[in-house]
KEKE-3310 file (N, C-alpha, C; in steps of 0.2 Angstrom, whole numbers, plus 5000, padded with zeros to 4 digits):
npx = (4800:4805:4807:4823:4828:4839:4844:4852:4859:4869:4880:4881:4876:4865:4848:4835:4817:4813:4821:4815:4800:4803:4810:4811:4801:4793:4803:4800:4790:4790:4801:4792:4785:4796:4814:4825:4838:4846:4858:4871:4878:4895:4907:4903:4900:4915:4919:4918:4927:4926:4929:4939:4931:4922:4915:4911:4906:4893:4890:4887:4872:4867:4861:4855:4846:4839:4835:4826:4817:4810:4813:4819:4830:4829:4819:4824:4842:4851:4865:4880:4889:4905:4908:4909:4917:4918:4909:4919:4928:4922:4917:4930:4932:4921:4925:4934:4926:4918:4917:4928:4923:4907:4907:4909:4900:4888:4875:4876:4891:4892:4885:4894:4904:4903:4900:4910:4924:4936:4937:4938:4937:4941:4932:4921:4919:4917:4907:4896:4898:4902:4888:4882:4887:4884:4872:4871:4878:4869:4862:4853:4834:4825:4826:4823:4820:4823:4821:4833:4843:4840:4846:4859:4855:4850:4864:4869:4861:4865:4880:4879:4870:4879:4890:4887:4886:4898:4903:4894:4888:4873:4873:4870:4855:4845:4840:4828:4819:4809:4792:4781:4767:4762:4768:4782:4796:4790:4795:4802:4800:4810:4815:4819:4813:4815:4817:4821:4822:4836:4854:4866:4860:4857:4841:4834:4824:4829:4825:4830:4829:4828:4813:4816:4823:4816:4805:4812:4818:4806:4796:4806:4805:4803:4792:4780:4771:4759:4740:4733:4722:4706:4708:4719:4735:4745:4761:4778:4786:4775:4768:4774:4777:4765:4765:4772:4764:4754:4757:4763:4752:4733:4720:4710:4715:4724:4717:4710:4718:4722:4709:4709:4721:4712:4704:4711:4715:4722:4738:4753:4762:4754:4752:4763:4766:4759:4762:4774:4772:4767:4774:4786:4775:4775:4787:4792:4792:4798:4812:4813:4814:4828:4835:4835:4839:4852:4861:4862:4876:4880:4869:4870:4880:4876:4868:4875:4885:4877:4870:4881:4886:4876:4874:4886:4887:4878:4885:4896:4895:4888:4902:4911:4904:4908:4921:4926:4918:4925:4938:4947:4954:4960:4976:4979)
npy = (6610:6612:6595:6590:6593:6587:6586:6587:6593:6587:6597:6597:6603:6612:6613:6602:6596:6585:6586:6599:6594:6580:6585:6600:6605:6601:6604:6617:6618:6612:6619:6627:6621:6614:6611:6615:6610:6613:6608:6614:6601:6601:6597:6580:6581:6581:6569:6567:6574:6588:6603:6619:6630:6626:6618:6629:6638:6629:6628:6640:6641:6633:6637:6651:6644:6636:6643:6652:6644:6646:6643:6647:6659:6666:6656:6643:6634:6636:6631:6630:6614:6614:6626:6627:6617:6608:6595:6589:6585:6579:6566:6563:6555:6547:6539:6531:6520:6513:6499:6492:6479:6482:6494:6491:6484:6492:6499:6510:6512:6503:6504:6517:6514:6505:6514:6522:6517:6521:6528:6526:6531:6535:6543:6540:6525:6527:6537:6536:6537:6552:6557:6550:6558:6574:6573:6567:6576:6587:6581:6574:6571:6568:6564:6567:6556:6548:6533:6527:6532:6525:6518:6520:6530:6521:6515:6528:6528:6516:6519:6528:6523:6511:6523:6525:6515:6512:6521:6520:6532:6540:6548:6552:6555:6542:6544:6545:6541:6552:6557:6561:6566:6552:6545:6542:6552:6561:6553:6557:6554:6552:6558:6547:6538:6526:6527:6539:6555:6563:6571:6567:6558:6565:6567:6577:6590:6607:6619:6632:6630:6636:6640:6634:6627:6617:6616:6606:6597:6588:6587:6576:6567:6548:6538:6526:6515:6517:6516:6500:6494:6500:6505:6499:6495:6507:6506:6509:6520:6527:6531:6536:6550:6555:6555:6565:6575:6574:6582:6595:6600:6604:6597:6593:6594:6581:6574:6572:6569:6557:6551:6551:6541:6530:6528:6524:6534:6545:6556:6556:6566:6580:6576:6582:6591:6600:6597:6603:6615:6615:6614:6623:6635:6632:6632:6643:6657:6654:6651:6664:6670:6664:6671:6682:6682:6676:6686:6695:6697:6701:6698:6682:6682:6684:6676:6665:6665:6668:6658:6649:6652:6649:6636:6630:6635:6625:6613:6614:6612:6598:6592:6597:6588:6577:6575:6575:6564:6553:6556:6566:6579:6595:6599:6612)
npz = (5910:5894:5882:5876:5858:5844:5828:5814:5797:5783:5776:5758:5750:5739:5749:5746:5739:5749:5759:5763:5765:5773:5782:5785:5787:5798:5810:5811:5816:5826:5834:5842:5850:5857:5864:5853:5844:5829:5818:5806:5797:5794:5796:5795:5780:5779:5774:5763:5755:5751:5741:5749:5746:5741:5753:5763:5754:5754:5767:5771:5762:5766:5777:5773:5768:5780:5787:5778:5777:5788:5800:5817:5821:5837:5844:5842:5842:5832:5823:5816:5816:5816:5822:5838:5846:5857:5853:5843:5855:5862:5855:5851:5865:5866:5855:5860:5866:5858:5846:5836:5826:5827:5821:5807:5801:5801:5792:5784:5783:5775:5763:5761:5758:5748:5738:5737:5734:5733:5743:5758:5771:5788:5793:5789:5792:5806:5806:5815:5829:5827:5825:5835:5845:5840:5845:5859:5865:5869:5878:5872:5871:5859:5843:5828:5814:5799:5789:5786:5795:5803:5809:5815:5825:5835:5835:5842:5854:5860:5863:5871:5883:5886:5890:5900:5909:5910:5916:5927:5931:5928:5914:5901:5895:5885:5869:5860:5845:5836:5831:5821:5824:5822:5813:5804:5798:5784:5768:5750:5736:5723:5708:5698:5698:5707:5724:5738:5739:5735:5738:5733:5722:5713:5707:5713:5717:5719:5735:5729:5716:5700:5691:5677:5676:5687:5679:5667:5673:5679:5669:5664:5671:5676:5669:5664:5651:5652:5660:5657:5661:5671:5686:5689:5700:5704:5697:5704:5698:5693:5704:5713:5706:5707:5723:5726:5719:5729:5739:5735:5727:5724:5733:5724:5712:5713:5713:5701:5692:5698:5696:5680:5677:5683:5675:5661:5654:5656:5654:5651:5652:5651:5666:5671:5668:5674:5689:5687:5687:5700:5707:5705:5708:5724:5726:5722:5735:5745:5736:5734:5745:5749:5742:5744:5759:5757:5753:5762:5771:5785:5791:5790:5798:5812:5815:5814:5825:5837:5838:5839:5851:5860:5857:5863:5876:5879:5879:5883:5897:5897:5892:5903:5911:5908:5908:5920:5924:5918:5926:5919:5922:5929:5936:5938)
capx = (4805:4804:4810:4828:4827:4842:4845:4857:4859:4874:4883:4886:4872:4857:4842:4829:4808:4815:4823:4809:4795:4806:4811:4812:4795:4792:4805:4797:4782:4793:4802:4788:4785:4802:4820:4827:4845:4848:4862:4872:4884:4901:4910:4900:4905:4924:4920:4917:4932:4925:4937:4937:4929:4914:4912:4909:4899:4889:4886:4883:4868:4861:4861:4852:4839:4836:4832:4821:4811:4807:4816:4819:4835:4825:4816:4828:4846:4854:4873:4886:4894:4911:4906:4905:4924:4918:4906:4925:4933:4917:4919:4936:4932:4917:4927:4938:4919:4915:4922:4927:4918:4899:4906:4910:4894:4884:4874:4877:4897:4895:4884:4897:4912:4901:4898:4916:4928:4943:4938:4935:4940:4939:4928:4916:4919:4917:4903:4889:4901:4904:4882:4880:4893:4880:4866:4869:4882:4865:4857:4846:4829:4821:4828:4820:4827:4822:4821:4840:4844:4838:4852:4864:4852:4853:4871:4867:4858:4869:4884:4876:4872:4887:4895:4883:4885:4907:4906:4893:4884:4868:4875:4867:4849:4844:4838:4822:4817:4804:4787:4778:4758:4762:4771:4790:4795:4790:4800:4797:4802:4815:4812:4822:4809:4815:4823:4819:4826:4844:4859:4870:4859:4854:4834:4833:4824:4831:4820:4831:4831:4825:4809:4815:4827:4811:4800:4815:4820:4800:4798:4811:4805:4801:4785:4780:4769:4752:4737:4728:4714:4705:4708:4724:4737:4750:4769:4780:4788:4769:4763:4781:4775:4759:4765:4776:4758:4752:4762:4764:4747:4728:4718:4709:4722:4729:4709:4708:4723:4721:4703:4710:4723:4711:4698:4715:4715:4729:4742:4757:4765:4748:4752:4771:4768:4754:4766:4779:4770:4762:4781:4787:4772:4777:4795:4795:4790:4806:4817:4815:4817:4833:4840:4837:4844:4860:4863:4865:4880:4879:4863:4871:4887:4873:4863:4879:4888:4872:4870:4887:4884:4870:4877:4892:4884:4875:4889:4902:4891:4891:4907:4912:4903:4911:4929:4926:4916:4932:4944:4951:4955:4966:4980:4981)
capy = (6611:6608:6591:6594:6588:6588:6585:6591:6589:6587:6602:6594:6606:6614:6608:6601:6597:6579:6587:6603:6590:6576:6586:6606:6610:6597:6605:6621:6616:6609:6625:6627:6615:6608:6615:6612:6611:6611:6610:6612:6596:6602:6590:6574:6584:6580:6561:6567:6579:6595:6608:6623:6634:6622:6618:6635:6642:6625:6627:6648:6641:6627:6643:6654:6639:6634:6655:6656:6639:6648:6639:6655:6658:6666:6650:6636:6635:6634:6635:6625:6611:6615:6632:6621:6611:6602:6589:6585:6584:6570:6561:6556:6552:6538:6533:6525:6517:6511:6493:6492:6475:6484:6500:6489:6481:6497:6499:6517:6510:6497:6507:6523:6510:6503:6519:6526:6513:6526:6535:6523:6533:6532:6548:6533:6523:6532:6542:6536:6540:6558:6559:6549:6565:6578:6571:6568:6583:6593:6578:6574:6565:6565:6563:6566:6553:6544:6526:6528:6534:6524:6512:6526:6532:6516:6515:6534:6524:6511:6522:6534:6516:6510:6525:6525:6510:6509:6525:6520:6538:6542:6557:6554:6554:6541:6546:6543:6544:6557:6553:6567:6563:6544:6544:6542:6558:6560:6551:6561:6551:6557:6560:6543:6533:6522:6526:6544:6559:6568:6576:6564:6553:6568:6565:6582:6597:6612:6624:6640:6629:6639:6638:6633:6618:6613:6611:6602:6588:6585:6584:6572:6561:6542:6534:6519:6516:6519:6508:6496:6490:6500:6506:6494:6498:6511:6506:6513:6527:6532:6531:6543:6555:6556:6557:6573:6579:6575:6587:6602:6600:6605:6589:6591:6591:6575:6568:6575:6567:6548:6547:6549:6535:6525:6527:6524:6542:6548:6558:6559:6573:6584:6575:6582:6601:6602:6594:6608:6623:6617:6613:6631:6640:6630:6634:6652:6661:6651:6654:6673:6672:6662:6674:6688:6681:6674:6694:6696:6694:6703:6693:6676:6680:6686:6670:6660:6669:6667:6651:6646:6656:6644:6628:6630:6634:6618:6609:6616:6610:6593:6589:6595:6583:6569:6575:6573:6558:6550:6556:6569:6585:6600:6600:6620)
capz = (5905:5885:5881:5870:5850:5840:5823:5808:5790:5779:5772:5754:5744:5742:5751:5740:5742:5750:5764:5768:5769:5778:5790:5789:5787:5804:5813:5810:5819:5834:5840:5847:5857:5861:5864:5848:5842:5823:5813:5798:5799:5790:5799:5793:5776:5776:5772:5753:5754:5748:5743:5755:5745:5741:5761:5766:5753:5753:5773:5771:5759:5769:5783:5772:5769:5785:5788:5772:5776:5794:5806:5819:5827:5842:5847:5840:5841:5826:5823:5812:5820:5817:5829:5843:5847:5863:5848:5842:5859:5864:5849:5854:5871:5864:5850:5863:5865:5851:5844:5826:5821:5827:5817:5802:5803:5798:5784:5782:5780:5770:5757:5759:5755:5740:5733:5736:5737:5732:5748:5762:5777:5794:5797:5786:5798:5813:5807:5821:5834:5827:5826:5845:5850:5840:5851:5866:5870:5871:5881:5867:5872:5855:5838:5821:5810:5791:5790:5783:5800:5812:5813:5817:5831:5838:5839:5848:5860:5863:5866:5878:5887:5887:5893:5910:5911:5911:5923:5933:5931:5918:5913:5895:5892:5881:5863:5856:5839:5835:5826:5818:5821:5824:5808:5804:5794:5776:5763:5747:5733:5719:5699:5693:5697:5714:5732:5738:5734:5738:5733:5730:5719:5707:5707:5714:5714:5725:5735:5725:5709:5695:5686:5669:5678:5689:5671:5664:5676:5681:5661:5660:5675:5673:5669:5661:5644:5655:5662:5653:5665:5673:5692:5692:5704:5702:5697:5709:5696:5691:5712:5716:5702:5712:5730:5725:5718:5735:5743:5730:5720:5728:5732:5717:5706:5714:5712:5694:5688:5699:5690:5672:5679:5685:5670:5659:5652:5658:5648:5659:5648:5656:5673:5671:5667:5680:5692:5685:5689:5705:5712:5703:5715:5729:5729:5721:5740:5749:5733:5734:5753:5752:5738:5749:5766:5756:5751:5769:5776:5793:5795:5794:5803:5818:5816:5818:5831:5842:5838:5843:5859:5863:5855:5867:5882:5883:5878:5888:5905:5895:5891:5909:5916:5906:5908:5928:5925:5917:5925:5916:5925:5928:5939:5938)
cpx = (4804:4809:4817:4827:4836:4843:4849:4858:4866:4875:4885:4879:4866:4851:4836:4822:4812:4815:4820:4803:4796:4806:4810:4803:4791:4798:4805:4790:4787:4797:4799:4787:4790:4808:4824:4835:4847:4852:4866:4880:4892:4906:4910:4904:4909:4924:4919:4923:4930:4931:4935:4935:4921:4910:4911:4904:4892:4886:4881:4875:4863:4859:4853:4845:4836:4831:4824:4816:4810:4808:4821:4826:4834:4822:4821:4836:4850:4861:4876:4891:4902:4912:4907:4912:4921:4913:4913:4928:4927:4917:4923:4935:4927:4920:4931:4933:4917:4921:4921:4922:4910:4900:4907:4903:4887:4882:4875:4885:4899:4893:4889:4903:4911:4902:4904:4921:4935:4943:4934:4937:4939:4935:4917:4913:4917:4910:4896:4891:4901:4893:4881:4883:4887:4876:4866:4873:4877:4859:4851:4840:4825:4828:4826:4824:4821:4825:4831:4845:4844:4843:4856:4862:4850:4857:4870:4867:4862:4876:4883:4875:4877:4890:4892:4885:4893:4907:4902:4889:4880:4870:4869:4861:4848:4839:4835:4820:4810:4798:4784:4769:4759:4765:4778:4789:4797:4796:4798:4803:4809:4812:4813:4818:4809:4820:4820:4824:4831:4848:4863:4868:4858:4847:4831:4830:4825:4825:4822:4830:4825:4817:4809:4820:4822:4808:4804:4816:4813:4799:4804:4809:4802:4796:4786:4776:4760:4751:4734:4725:4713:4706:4713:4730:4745:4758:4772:4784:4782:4767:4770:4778:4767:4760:4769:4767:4755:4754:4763:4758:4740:4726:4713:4711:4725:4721:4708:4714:4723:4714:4706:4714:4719:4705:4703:4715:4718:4735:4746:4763:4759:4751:4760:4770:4766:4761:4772:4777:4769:4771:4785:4782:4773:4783:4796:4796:4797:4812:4819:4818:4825:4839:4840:4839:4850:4863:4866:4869:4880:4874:4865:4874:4883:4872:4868:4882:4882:4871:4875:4888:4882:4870:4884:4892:4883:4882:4893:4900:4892:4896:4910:4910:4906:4918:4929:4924:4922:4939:4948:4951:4961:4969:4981:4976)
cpy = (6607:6604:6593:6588:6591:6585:6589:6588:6593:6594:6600:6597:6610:6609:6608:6600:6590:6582:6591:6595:6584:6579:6593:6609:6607:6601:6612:6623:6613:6613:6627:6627:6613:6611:6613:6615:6607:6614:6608:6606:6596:6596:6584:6575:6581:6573:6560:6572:6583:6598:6614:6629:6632:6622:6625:6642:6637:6626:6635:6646:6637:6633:6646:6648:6639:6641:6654:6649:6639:6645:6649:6654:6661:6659:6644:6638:6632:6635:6628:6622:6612:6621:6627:6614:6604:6595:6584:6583:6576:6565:6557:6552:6545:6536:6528:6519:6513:6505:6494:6486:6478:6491:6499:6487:6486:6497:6506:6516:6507:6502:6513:6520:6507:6510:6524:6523:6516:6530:6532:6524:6532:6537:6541:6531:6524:6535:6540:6537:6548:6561:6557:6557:6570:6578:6571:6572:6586:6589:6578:6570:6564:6565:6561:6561:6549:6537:6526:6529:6530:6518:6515:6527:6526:6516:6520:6530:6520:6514:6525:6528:6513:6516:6527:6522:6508:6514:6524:6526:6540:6551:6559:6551:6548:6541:6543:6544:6545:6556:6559:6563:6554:6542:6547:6550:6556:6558:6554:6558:6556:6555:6554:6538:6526:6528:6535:6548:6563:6568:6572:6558:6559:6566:6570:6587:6602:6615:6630:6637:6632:6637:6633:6626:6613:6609:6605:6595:6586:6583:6578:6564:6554:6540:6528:6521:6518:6513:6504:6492:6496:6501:6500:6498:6501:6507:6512:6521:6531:6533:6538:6550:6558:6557:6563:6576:6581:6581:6594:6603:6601:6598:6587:6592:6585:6572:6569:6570:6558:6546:6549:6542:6530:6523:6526:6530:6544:6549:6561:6568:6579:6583:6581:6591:6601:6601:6598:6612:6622:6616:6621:6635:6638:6634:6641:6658:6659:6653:6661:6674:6669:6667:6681:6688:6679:6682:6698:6695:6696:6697:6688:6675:6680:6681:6665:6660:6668:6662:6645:6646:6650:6637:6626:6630:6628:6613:6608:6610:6601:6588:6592:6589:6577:6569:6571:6565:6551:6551:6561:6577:6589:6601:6606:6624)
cpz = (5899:5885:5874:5862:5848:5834:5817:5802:5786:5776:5764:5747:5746:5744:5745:5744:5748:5757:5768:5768:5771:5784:5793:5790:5795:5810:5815:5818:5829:5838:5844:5855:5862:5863:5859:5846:5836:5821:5808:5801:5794:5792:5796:5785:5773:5773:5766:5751:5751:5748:5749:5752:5743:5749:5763:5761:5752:5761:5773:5766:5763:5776:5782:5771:5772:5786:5781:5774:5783:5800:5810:5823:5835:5845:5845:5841:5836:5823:5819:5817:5821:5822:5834:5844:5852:5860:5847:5848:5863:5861:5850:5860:5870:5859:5853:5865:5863:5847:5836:5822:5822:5822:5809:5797:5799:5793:5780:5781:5776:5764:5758:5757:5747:5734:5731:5736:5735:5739:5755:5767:5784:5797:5792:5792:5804:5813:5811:5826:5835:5830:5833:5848:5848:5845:5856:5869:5872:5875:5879:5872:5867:5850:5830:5815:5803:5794:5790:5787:5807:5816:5816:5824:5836:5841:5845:5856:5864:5865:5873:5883:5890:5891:5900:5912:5913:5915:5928:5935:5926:5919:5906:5894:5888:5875:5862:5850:5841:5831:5827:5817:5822:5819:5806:5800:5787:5771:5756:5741:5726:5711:5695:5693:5702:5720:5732:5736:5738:5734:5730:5723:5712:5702:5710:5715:5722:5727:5732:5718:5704:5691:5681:5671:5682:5682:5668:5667:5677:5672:5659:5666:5673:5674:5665:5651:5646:5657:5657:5656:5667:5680:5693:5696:5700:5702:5701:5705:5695:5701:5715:5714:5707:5722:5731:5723:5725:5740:5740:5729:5729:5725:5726:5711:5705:5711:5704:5690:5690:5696:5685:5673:5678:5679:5663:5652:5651:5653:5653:5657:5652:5662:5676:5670:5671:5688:5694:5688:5696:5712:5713:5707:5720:5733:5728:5730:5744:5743:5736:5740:5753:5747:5742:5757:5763:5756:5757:5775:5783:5794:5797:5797:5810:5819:5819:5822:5837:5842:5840:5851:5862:5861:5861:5874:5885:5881:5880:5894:5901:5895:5899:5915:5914:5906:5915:5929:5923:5920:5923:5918:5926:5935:5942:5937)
residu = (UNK:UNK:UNK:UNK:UNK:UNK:UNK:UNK:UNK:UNK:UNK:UNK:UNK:UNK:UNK:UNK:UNK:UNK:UNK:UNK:UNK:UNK:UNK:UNK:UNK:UNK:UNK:UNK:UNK:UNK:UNK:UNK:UNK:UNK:UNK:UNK:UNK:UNK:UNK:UNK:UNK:UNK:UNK:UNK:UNK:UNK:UNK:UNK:UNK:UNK:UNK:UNK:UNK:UNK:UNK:UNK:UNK:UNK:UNK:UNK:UNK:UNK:UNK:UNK:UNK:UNK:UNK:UNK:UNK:UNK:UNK:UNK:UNK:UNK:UNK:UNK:UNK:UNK:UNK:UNK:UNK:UNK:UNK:UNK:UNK:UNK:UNK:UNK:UNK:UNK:UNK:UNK:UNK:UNK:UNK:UNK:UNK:UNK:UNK:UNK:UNK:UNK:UNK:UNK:UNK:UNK:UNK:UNK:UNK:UNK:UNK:UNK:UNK:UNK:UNK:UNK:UNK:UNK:UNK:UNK:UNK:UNK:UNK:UNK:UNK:UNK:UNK:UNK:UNK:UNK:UNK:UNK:UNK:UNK:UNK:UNK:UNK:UNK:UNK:UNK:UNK:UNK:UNK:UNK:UNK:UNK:UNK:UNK:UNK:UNK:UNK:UNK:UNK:UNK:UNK:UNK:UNK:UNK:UNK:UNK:UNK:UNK:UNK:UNK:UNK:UNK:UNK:UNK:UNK:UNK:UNK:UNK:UNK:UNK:UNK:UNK:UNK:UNK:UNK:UNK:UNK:UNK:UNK:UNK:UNK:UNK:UNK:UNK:UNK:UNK:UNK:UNK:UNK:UNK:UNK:UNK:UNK:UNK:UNK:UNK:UNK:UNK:UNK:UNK:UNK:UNK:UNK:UNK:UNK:UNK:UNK:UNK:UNK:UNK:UNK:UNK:UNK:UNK:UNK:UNK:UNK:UNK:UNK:UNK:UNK:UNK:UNK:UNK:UNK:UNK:UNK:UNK:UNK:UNK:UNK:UNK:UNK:UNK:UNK:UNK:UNK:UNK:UNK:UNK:UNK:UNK:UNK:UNK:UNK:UNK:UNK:UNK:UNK:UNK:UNK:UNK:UNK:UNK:UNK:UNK:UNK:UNK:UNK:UNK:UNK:UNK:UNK:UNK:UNK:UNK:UNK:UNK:UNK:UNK:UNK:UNK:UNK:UNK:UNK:UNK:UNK:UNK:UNK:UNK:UNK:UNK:UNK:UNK:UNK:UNK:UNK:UNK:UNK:UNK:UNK:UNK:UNK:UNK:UNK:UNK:UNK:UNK:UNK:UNK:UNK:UNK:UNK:UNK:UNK:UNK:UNK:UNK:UNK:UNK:UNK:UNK:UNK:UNK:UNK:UNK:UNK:UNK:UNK:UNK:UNK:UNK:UNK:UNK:UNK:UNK:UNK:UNK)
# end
């Protein structure tokens, strides 16, 4: 039997390069091998209060993404959480689980209360209870996750523990995080010149985003004044600019460009167009694809509807086993 992976990402925009070579283009490669449960996280979502006409064309886009950056609904199961009640009806069951001072403690709570402090909810709060509930309803055994994560997938751990261990029965697997090649997954920096790249920092480039908005943000990205020695070592906004090259650009474009650097030659306005194009050929083949799967509404109503199918199945047999395990059963 294929060992289960799951993992899901935020409903809160389009996906950008960050999030394909973090994760999608890795989880590509693991339908494969594995029995794989991705999805679009609408739920997680509501903690920024989208309106309801943002959330549901922001999840219909992440849909079409996922599709266009070849993730197969044949070999993976792909479905929108909110599809899928028996994730919410778990969540309640571990929240009674889960103690407020370890969920205050979190660093994903503390930075979501710094960063919104008009909007410090308790799905904030909460939200490594609602991700443990994603996980293990599907009897996770791995889990792909970014440094950013790994506290969360912790907590995972530590509920599913817990919850063996107050009934007495391992119902829930304990979750592994995932290593791609012996190495965590790709952190692919963002344009402003520190921390990687996402949606909410606006450091961004989409995979639909336009030619003429790619040349413009990569032309606007941060550098410095240059080197002045010789083969001295890269500042972390000039070493960003160049691990985005590492990944879009051929290895002799990347070699062409770190010997001027290193011979202090370097014109990073040259580095920044090249960098431009080589992103714009990069992304053009997934744009096209993702503006022609969005066009298609039959297609994603079928993708989710199957994907609900098969997110619900396993999760049914799940949450049966935990009602009983508790306690909680039907009289009639």
């Amino acid at each position: 039997m294929k060992p289960t992976v799951v993992s899901g990402i935020r409903s809160t925009g389009n996906l950008h390069l960050g999030n394909y070579f973090g994760a999608i283009k890795n989880f590509v490669k693991m339908q494969e091998d594995f029995h794989c449960n991705f999805f679009i996280a609408d739920c997680h979502s509501l903690t920024t209060h989208p309106t309801p006409g943002d959330l549901h064309k922001n999840v219909r886009q992440v849909l079409a993404e996922y599709l266009a950056c070849g993730v197969d609904p044949e070999k993976a199961t792909l479905y929108i959480q909110s599809d899928v009640p028996e994730i919410s009806e778990l969540y309640m069951y571990m929240n009674m689980n889960a103690y407020l001072g370890e969920l205050e403690r979190t660093t994903s709570f503390k930075d979501k209360a710094r960063k919104q402090p008009d909007n410090v909810n308790a799905g904030l709060l909460t939200y490594p209870v609602l991700m443990a509930s994603d996980i293990i309803i599907h009897k996770a055994h791995f889990v792909p996750v970014g440094k950013d994560q790994e506290q969360n997938l912790e907590m995972a751990r530590k509920f599913a523990k817990r919850f063996n261990r107050m009934y007495k029965n391992e119902i829930f697997p304990i979750p592994r995080p995932f290593t791609f090649d012996g190495k965590s997954m790709v952190k692919i920096p963002g344009l402003d010149g520190s921390g990687k790249m996402g949606k909410s920092e606006g450091n961004a480039i989409g995979l639909v985003e336009d030619p003429k908005s790619i040349h413009k943000k990569v032309m606007r990205a941060v550098t410095d004044a240059g080197p002045t020695e010789m083969n001295q070592e890269k500042p972390e906004v000039i070493q960003n600019l160049f691990q985005l090259m590492n990944v879009v650009s051929t290895p002799d474009t990347v070699l062409h460009f770190d010997d001027l650097y290193n011979k202090c030659e370097i014109r990073y306005g040259d580095l920044k167009k090249q960098l431009a194009e080589d992103i714009i050929q990069f992304t053009a083949p997934i744009r096209e694809r993702i503006i022609e799967i969005e066009k298609d509404d039959a297609y994603l109503a079928k993708v989710a509807k199957i994907g609900a199918e098969k997110a619900r199945e396993s999760a049914s047999k799940t949450l049966q086993e935990v009602r009983e395990t508790i306690g909680i059963k039907r009289f009639f």
